[in-house]
N, C-alpha and C positions, 0 to 999 in steps of 0.2 A: 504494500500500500504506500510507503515511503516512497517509492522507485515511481509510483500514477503519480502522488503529490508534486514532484518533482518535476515531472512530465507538462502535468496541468499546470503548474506555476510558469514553467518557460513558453508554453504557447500562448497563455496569456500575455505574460512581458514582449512577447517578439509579435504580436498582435494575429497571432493567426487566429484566433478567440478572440471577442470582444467581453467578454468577462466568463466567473463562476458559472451565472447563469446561462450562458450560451454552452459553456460548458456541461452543466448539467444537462441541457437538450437532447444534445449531443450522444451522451454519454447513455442515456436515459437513468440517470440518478435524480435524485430530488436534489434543488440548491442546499439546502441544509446538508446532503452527505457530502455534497464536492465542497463544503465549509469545514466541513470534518476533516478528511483530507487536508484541504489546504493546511489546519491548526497543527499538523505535524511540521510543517516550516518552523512550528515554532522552537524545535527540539534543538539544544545547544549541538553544535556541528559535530563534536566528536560524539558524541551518544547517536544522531545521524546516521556518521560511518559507522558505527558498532551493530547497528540495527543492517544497516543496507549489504553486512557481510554476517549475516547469523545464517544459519545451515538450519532449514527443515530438519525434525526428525520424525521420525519413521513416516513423512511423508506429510508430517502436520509441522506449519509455523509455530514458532515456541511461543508465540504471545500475540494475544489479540490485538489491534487495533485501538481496539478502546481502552485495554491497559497503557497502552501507547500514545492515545490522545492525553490520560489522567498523567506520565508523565510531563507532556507539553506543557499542561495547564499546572504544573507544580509553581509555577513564576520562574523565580531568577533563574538563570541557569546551573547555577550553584545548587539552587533546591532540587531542580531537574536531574542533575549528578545525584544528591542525596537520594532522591525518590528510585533511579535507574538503579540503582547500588540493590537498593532493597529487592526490587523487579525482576534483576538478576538474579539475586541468591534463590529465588522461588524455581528456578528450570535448569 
């Protein structure tokens, strides 16, 4: 989901999208999930990379989404490390 977030942020900036919402059309998501998405920009860069190189296992992502937006939403990015620390130890 990081790796879409990332996707959808750049065609929006380089204007191939004129917004979320065109996005979401597109996509056939509702505006609210491609906001979801986007709120993973928010994650401090190196927790970013750590996620964007984690390995499936047995075929299942080690961690939802939504465990992963509630990191974003920790605030600083400092809290975001505190909260990933935790996140981690759990898989």
């Amino acid at each position: 989901m990081l790796a879409l977030a990332h996707h959808v942020e750049s065609a929006i900036a380089r204007g191939l999208v004129a917004s979320a919402a065109d996005v979401a059309g597109q996509l056939g998501f509702t505006r609210a999930r491609v906001t979801h998405l986007l709120d993973l920009h928010l994650l401090a860069p190196d927790i970013q990379e750590e996620v964007l190189f984690l390995e499936a296992v047995e075929a299942k992502e080690p961690l939802s989404e939504r465990v992963l937006r509630a990191v974003a939403h920790a605030g600083t990015w400092e809290a975001q490390r505190e909260r990933w620390r935790e996140v981690k130890a759990s898989f």
